[in-house]
FINUKE-75670 format. One line per 8 residues: number of its first residue (from 1); their letters; for each residue x, y, z of C-alpha. Coordinates in nm, 4 decimals, decimal comma, always signed. Layout:
BEGIN
NUM = A = X Y Z; ... .
This chain:
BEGIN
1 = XXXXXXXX = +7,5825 +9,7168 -9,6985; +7,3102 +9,5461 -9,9094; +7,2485 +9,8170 -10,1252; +7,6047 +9,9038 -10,1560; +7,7415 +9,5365 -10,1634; +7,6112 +9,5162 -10,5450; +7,7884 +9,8134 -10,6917; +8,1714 +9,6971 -10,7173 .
9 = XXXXXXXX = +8,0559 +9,3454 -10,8105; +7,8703 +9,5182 -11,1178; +8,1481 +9,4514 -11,3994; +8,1521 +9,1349 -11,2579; +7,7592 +9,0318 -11,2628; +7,7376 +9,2089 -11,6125; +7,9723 +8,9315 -11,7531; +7,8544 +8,6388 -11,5340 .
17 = XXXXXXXX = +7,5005 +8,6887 -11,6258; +7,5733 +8,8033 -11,9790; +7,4074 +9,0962 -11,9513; +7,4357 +9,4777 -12,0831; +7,4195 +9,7877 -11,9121; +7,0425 +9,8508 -11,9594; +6,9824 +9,4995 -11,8055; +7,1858 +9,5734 -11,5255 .
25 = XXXXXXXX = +7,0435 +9,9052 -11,4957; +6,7051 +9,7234 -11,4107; +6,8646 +9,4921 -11,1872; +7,0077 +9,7573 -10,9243; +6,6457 +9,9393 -10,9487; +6,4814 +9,5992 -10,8949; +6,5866 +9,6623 -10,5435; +6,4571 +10,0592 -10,5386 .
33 = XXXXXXXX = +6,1352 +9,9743 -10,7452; +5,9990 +9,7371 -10,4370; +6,1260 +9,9651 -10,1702; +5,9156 +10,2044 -10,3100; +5,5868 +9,9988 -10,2966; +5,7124 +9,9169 -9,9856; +5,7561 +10,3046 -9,8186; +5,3820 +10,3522 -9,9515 .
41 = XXXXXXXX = +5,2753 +10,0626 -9,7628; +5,4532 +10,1696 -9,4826; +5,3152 +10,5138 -9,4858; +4,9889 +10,3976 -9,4053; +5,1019 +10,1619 -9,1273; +5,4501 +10,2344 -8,9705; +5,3137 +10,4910 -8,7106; +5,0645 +10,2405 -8,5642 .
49 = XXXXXXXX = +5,2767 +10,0240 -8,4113; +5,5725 +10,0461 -8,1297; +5,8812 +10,1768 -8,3453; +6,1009 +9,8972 -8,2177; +5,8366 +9,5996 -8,2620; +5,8042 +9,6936 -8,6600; +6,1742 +9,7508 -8,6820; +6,2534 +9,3880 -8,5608 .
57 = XXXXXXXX = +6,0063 +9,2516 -8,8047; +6,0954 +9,4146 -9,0725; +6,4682 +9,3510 -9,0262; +6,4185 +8,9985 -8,9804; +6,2415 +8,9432 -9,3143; +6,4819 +9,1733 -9,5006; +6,7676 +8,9627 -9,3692; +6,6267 +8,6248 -9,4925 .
65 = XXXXXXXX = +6,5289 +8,8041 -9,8139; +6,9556 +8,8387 -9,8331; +7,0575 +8,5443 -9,7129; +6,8234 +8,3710 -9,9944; +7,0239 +8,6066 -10,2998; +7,3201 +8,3661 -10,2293; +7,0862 +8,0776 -10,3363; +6,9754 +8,2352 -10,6431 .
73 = XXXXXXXX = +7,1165 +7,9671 -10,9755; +7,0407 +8,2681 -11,2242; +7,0002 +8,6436 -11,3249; +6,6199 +8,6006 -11,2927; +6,5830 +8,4273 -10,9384; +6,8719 +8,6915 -10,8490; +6,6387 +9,0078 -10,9648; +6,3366 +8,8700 -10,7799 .
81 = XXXXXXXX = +6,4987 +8,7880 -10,4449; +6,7199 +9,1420 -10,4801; +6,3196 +9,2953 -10,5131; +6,2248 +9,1224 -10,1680; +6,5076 +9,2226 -10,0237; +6,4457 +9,5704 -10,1383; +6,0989 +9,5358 -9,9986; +6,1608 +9,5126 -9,6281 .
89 = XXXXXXXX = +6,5356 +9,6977 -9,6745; +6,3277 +10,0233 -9,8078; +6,1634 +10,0458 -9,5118; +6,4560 +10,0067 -9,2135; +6,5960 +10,3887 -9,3187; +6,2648 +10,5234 -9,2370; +6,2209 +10,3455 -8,9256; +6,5800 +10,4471 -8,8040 .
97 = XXXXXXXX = +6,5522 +10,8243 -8,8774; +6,1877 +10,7875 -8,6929; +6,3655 +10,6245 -8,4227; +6,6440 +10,8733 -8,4155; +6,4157 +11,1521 -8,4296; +6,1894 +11,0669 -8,1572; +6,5290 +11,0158 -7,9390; +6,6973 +11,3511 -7,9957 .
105 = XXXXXXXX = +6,6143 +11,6881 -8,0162; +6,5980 +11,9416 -8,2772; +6,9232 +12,0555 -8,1577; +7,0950 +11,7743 -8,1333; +6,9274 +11,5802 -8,4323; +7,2325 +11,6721 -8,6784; +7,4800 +11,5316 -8,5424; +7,2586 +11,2063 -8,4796 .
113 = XXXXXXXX = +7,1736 +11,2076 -8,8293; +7,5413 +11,2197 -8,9077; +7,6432 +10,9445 -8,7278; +7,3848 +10,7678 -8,8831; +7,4685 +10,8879 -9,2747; +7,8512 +10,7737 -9,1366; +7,7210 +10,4314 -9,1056; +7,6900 +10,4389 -9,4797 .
121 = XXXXXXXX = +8,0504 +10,4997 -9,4989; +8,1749 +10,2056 -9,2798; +7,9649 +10,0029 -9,4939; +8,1971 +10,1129 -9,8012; +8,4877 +10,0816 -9,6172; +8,4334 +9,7588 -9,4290; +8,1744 +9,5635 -9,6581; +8,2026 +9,6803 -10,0131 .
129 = XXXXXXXX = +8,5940 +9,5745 -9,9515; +8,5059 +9,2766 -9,7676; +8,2106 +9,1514 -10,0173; +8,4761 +9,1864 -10,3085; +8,7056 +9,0456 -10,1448; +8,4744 +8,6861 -10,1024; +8,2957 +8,7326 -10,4269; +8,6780 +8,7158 -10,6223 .
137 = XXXXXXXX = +8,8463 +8,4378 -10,3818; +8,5460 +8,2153 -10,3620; +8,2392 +8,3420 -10,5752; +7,9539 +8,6097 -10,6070; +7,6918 +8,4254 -10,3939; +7,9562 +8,4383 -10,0722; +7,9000 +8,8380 -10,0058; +7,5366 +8,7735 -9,9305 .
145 = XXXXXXXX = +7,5664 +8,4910 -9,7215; +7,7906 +8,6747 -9,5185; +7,5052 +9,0056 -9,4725; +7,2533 +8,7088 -9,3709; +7,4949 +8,6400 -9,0953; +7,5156 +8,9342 -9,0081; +7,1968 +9,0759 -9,0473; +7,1050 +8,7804 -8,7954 .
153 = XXXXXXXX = +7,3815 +8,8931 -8,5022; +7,2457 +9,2589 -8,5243; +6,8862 +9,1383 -8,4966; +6,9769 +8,9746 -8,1862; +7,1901 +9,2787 -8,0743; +6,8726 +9,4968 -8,1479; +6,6245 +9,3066 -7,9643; +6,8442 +9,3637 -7,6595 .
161 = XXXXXXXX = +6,9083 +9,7080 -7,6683; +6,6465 +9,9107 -7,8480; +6,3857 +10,0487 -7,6335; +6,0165 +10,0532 -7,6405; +5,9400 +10,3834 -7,8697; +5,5348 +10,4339 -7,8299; +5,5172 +10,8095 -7,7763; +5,4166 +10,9240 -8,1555 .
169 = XXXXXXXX = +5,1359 +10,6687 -8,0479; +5,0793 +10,8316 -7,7342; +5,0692 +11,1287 -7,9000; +4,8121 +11,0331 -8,1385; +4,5707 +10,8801 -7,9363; +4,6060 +11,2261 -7,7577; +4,4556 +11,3961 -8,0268; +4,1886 +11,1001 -8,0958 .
177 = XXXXXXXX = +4,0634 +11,2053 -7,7727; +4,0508 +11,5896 -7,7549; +3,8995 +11,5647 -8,1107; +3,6394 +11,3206 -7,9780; +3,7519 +11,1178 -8,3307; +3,9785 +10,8376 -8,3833; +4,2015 +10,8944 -8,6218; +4,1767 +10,6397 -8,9650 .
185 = XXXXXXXX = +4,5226 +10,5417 -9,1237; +4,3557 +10,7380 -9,4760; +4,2537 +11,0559 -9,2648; +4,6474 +11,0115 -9,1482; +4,7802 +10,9891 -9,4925; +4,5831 +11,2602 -9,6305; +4,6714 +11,4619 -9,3955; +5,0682 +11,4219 -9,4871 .
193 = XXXXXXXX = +4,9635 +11,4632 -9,8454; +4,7801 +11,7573 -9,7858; +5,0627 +11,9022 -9,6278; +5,2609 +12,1359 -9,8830; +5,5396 +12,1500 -9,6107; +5,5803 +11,7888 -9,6731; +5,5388 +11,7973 -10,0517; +5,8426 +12,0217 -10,1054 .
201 = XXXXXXXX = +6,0186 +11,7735 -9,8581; +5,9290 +11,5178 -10,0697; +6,0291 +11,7021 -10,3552; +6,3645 +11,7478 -10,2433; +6,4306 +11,4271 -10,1631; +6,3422 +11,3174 -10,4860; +6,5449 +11,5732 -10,6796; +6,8527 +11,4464 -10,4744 .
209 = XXXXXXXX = +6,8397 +11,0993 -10,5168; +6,7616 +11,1277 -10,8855; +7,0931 +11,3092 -10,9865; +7,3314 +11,1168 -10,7070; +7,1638 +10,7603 -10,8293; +7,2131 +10,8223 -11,2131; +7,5842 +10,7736 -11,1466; +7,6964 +10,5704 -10,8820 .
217 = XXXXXXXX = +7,5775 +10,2057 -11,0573; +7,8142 +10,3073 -11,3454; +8,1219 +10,4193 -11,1046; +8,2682 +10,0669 -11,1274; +8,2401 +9,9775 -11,4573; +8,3632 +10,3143 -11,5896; +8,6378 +10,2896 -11,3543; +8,7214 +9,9524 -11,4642 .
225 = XXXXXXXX = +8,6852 +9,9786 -11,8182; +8,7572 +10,3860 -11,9292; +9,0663 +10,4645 -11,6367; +9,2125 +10,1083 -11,6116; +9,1369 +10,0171 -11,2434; +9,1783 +9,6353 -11,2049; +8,8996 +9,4400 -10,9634; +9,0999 +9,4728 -10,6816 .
233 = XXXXXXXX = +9,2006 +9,8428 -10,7320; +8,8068 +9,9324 -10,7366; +8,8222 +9,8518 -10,3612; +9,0144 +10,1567 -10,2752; +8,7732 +10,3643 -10,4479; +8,5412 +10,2783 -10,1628; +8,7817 +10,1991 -9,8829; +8,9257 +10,5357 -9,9249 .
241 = XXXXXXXX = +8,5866 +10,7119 -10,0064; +8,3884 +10,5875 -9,7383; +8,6775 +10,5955 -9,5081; +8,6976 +11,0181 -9,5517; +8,3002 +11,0228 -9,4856; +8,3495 +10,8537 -9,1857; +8,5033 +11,1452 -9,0293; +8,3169 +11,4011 -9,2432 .
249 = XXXXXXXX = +7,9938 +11,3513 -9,1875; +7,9465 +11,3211 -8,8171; +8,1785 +11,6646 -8,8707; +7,9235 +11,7675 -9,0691; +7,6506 +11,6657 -8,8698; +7,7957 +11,8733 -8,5845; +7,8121 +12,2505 -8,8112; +7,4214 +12,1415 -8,9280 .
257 = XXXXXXXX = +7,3425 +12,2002 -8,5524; +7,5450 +12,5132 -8,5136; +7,4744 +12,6843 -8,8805; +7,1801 +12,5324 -8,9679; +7,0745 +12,2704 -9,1907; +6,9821 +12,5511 -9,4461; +7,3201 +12,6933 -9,4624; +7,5557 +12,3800 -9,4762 .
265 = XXXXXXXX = +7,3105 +12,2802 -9,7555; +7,4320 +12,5694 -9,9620; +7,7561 +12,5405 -9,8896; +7,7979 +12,1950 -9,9571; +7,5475 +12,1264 -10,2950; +7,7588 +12,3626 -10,4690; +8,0915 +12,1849 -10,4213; +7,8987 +11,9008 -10,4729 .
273 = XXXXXXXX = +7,8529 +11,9715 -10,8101; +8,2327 +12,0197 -10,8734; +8,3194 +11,6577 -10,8350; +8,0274 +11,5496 -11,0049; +8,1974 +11,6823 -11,2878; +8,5478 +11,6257 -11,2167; +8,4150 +11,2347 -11,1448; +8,2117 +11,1966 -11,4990 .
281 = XXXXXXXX = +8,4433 +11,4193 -11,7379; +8,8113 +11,1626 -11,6390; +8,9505 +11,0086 -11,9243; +9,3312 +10,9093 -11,9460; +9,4685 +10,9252 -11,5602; +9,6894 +10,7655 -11,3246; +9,4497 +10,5969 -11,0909; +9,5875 +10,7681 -10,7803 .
289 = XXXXXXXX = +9,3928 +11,1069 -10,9011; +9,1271 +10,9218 -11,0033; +9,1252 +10,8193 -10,6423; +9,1354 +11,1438 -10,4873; +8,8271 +11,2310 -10,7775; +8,6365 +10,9601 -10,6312; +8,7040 +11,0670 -10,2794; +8,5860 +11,4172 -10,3332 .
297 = XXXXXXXX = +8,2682 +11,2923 -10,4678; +8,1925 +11,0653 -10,1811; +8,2705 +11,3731 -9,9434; +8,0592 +11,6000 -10,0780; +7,7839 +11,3656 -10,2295; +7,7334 +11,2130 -9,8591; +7,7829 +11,5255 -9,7014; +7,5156 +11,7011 -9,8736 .
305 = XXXXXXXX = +7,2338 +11,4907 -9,7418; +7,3139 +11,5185 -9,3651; +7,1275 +11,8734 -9,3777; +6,8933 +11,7956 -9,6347; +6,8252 +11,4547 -9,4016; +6,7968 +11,7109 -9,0697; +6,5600 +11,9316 -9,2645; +6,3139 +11,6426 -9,3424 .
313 = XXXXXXXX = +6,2881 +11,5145 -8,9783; +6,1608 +11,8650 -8,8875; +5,9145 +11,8957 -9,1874; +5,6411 +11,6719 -9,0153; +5,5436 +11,6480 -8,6307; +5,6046 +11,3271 -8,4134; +5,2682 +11,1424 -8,4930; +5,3701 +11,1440 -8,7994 .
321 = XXXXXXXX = +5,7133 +11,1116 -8,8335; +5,7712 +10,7238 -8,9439; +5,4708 +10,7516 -9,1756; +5,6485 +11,0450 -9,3345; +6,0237 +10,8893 -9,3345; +5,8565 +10,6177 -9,4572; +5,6646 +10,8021 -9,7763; +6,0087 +10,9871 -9,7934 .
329 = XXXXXXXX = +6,1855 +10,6510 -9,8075; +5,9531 +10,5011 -10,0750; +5,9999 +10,8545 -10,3031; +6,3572 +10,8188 -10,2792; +6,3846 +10,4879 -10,3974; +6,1252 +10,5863 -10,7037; +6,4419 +10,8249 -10,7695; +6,7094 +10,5832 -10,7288 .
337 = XXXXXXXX = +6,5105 +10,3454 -10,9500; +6,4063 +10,6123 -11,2564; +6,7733 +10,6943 -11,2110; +6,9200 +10,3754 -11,2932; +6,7190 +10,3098 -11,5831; +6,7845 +10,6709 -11,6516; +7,1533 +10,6470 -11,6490; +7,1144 +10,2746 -11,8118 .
345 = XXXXXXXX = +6,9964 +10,4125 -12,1073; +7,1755 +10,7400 -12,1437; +7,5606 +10,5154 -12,0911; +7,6703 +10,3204 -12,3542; +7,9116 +10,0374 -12,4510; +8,1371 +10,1326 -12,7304; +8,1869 +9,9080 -12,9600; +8,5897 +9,8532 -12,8867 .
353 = XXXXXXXX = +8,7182 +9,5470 -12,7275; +8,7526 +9,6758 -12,4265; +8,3533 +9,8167 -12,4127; +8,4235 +10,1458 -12,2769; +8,1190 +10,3086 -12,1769; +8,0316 +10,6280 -12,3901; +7,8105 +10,9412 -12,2789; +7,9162 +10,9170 -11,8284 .
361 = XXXXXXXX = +7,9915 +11,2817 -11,9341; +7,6067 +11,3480 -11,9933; +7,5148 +11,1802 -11,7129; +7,6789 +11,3915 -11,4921; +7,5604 +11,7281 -11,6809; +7,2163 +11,6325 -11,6015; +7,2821 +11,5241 -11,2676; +7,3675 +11,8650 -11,1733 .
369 = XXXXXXXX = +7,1340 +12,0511 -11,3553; +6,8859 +11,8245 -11,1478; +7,0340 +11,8817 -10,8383; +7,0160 +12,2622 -10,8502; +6,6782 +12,2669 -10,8217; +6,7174 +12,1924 -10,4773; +6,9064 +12,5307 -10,4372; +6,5154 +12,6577 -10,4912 .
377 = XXXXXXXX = +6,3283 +12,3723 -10,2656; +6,5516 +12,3381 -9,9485; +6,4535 +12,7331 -9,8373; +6,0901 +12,6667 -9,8713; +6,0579 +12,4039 -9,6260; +5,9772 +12,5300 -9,3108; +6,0673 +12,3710 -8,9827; +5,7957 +12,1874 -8,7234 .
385 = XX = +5,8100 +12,2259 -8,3764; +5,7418 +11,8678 -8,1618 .
């Protein structure tokens, strides 16, 4: 919800803070720029500790980093606090698919994975529509106070009910011994680095994220200013959206473990591509197919990463694993970040009163030229037996 909370209020913010695309281009990579530092840091220190003791500390401090964005009096205190926030938030994914991994099997990890990449879509649903909602009846700062809430309750709900996760450590301390070596933290990284199964995973990852990020901070704005979509039409954009990838993805999630992650990705990137195009090519619509555009991206845009996801959790072994998601984590939000300043720079306002935006179009031919390099990555990572 945090890092989708900030993409319908983006028309919005742009004309509160006075700013143009380019500035709020930086502003929504503020966010992916310190989760990146963040998923290095991790790398070298997520696998030493119980999975569940670093996931409550690193949730708590992300939370207060949210609750203080509702504090903020300007665009500057706003872009440093979104950068904490994006600190500690860059690192929860990692810890979760870590978690999730070391809790379900290869067979099974799919459709765990998809129930997890569907929690992305209730977010759209319930809290983009929700955070809108607050942000037009009382003002912007009211969406974050209510994810500090929030992120408090499920802090407490996650103490409670998340077990003790120690086995990668186990594991390690294994090999410390039959090696007559204890492992260092460097020796650890290297070794992931070293790895070229986990460069290609890398790879992909980044690939992804760079095409899929160079377009969603625009969605809003476009939609707002190029199709007509009032403020409180933008809503259903996500409402509807994420409500689809609700029941798609865990759908999707269940054919990865029957077909194969390798085979639903190839299926589904190429589709993918379709409403990329569709989404960045509308002009003059009614905003009910614009709506069914939208939906067709979110779909296919989520549903591509459930295999792609699946894949990575397999590229490393369990020692390993939240070091990995965590150097994963950190790559993708170098994507997401080069995206948005990518995509700030490439989109335009026109110089008409209404300030369309000029060159989405390109955006979206990129995007996809990007993302079929993926079509050559995906097959060469191999899978990892625990």
């Amino acid at each position: 919800m945090d890092i989708m909370i900030i993409m319908p209020l983006s028309d919005r913010l742009m004309k509160l803070f006075e700013i143009v695309p380019q500035e709020y281009a930086l502003l929504v990579s503020a966010y992916s720029s310190c989760a990146f530092i963040a998923g290095l840091l991790g790398a070298v220190y997520l696998d030493k500790f119980d999975r569940r003791a670093a996931f409550l500390f690193v949730y708590a401090c992300f939370g207060m980093a949210t609750f203080a964005c509702s504090f903020v009096p300007n665009f500057y205190f706003f872009l440093i606090f979104r950068g904490i926030a994006g600190f500690f938030g860059g690192i929860i994914g990692a810890l979760v698919l870590a978690m999730a991994s070391d809790l379900f099997v290869a067979e099974e990890r799919g459709k765990a994975v998809g129930i997890i990449m569907m929690a992305f879509s209730v977010a759209s649903v319930i809290g983009v529509p929700t955070g809108l909602y607050l942000a037009i009846t009382f003002d912007w700062h009211a969406p974050f106070q209510l994810l500090g809430i929030l992120s408090f309750i499920i802090w407490i709900i996650s103490f409670k009910y998340i077990p003790s996760l120690r086995s990668h450590i186990d594991a390690k301390n294994k090999a410390d011994l039959g090696n007559g070596h204890k492992e260092t933290r460097k020796e650890a990284l290297l070794e992931i680095l070293n790895s070229r199964n986990a460069r290609l995973a890398l790879l992909l990852t980044f690939t992804l994220v760079l095409g899929q990020f160079m377009l969603i901070p625009f969605i809003t704005p476009y939609m707002i200013r190029n199709i007509g979509f009032s403020e409180e039409q933008i809503t259903l954009i996500y409402f509807i959206g994420g409500g689809f990838t609700i029941f798609t993805a865990p759908l999707v999630g269940r054919y990865v473990d029957r077909f194969g992650p390798r085979k639903m990705f190839n299926i589904i990137l190429p589709i993918s591509f379709i409403a990329v195009i569709l989404l960045t090519h509308l002009t003059d619509i009614p905003v009910w197919v614009a709506l069914c555009v939208t939906t067709f991206f979110f779909v296919f845009g989520s549903g591509r990463m459930v295999p792609a996801q699946t894949q990575l959790t397999m590229a490393i072994p369990s020692k390993r694993r939240a070091s990995f998601m965590s150097l994963n984590s950190s790559v993708q939000q170098l994507g997401s970040a080069l995206a948005s300043i990518i995509g700030g720079y490439i989109v335009i306002e026109s110089a008409s009163e209404t300030k369309e935006l000029i060159h989405y179009n390109w955006v979206g031919i990129i995007a996809v030229c990007i993302g079929s390099i993926t079509l050559i990555i995906f097959p060469l990572i191999k899978s990892v037996k625990d």
